[in-house]
N, C-alpha and C positions, 0 to 999 in steps of 0.2 A: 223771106224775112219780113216780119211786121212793120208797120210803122213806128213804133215803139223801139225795137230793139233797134234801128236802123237809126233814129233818131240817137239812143244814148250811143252807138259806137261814135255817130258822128262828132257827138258832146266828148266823148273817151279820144276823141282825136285831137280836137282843140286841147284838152287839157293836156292832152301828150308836148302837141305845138309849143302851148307856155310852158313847161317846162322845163324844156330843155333849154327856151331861149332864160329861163332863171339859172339853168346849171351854168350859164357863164357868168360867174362870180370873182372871177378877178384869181381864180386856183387854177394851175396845169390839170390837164384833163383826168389825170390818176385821181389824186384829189377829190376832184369837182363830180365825177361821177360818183365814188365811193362816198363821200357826202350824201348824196340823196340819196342810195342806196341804205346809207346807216337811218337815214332821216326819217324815211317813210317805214323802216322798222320801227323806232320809236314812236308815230303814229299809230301802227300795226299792233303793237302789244296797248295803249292805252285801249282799243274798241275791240281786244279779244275777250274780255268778259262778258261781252253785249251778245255774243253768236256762240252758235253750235261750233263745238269741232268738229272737224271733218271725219266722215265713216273711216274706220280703218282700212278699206279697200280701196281708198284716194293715197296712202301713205304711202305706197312706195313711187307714185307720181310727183309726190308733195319731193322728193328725197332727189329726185332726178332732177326737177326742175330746178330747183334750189342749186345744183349742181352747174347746171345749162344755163343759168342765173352770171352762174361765176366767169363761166366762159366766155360769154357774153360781155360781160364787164371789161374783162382782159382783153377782148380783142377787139373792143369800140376805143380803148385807152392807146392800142397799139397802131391801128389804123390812123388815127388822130396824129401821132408823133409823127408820121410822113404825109399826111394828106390834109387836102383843105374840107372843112365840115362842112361848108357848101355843096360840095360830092362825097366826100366818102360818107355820111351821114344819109342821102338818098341811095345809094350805092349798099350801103349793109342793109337797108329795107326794104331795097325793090325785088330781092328773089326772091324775102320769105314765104309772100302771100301763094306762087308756084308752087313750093315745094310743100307750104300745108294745104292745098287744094289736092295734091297729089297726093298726100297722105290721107287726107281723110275720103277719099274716091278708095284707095287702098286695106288702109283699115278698119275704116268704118261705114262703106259702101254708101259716098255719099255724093254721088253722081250730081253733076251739075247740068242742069240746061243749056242748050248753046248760049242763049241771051247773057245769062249770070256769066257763063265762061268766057266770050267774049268781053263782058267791062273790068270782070279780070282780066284779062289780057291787054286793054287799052289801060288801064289805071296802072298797072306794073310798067306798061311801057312810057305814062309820061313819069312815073317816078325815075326811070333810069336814063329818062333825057335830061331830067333835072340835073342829076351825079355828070353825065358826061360834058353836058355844054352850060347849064344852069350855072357853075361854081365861080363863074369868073377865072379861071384860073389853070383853062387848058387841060388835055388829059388827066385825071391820073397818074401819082406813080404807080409801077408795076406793083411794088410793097403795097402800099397803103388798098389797091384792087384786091390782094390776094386779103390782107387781112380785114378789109370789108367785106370781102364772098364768104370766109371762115365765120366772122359775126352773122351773116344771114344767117347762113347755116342753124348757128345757135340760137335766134331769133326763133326759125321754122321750130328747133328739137323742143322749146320748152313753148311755143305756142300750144303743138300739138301733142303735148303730156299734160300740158295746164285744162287743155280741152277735154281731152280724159280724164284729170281727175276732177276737175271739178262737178262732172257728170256722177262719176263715182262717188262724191264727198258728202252728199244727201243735202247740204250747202253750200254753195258756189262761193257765198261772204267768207265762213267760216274758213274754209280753202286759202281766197286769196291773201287774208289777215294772216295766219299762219304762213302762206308763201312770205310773203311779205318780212315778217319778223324775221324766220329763220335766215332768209336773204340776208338782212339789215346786220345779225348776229355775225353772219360769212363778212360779210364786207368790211365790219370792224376789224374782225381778226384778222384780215388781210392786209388793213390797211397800219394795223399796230405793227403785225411782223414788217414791213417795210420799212414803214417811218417813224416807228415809236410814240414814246408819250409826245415829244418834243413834235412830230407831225399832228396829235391831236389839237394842240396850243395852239399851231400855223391855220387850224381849223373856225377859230373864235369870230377874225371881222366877215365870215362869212355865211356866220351861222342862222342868224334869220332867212336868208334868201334861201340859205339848203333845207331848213326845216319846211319852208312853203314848196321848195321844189318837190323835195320827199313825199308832201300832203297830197299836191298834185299828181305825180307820176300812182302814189297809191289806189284814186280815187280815176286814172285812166285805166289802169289793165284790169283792177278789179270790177269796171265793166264789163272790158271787154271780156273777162272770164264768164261772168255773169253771161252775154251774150251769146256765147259759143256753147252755154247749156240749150240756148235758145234757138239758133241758128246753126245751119252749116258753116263749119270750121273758116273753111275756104273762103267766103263771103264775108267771114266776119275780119280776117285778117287783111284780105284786102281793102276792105272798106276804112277798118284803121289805117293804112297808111294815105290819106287825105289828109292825116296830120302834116307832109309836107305842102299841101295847098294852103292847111291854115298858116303854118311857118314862111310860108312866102305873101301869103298875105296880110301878117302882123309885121313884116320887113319891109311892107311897103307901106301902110298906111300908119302903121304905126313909127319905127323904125325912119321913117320918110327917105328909105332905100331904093337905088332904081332897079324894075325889073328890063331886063331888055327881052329881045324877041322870042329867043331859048327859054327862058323863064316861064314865058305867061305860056309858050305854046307847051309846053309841058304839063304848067298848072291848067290848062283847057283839056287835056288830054286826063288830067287826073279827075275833073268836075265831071267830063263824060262818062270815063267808065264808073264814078259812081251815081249819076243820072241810070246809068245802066242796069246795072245793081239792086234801085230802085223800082222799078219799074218791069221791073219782074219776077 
């Protein structure tokens, strides 16, 4: 991995970080998620007259992921209603970077180094010290586990379609704008059939914070797509989740939150393996 590419995933992580600490806007999780999801479509379609559309041989990736998108949404909404986002939050992100390592060794024969495979395997494992002893808040329920493993899962399926198509797409911009819109389209419609006009209204005192969240969460993955044209898959998903390094380090200096033992040795375990990552 360049220094370049390795740099913007790092920058695609922080902005991952802010965001999500913007998507607590004072909305239950359904809400608040599908908010930025609508938001950064609305972003999405103003800058799609600016780029190519995607090759036609990206579309039926563009169509899954979009799919994987939704899935995804639902089951970080669902995990949330029993669990504390302290864990379940590192918890749905620490298998994905596995299982698209495994995929792309599988489908795209894309063999890692020991080195590289190694700070994978140390940066996965402080994200998941994070979820178990990080939360403050003791185990896990068994629910909110199962439906944080189910969201990895979805994490890994639309990582690794998004990496294929935007390979495919002959523009990786063009790609993630159109992901993006089509998403933000799903997530209204989702969000109408539940709660109506009358939930859009409920929408209003927290509209500025969701349109910058949308901004942000758009201009994180649309790197990281960008990046995974450039890099192996695997490297590049785990390197994005450092976004819980930066989350735990804007809760502390920002925030002016305590980290205790659990915390930092996690966040130390997540700064290694991506030292690691680096560095070869």
């Amino acid at each position: 991995m360049s220094p370049f590419v390795f740099a913007a995933v790092l920058g695609a992580a922080l902005l991952h970080a802010v965001w999500n600490a913007v998507a607590k806007v004072g909305l239950d999780g359904f809400a608040s998620i599908l908010l930025i999801a609508m938001a950064g479509g609305v972003a999405s379609f103003i800058l799609l007259p600016f780029f190519p559309a995607p090759e036609t041989a990206s579309w039926p990736h563009l169509a899954a992921s979009v799919a994987l998108h939704q899935g995804y949404n639902l089951g970080l909404i669902a995990a949330y209603r029993t669990g504390d986002f302290g864990q379940v939050y590192p918890l749905a992100r620490g298998g994905a970077p596995l299982m698209v390592t495994l995929a792309g060794l599988v489908l795209l024969g894309e063999p890692l180094d020991p080195w590289p495979l190694v700070g994978i395997l140390i940066l996965v494992s402080g994200v998941w010290l994070m979820a178990k002893r990080g939360g403050g808040a003791g185990l896990p329920d068994r629910r909110s586990v199962i439906a944080a493993l189910v969201t990895s899962a979805f994490i890994a399926g639309y990582t690794v379609t998004d990496g294929l198509g935007g390979r495919l797409a002959g523009s990786a911009h063009g790609y993630a704008l159109w992901l993006f819109a089509l998403d933000g389209v799903c997530a209204a419609a989702i969000y109408l059939g539940v709660r109506g006009w009358a939930g859009i209204r409920a929408l209003r005192p927290a509209l500025i914070p969701g349109l910058g969240g949308g901004a942000l969460s758009l201009g994180a993955y649309w790197t990281v797509i960008w990046a995974m044209t450039q890099a192996p898959m695997g490297m590049v998903a785990a390197l994005r989740e450092t976004s819980i390094l930066f989350a735990l380090l804007l809760s502390v200096l920002v925030l002016k939150e305590r980290a205790g033992p659990w915390r930092l040795a996690a966040g130390s375990l997540i700064a290694l393996g991506a030292v690691l990552l680096k560095i070869t």
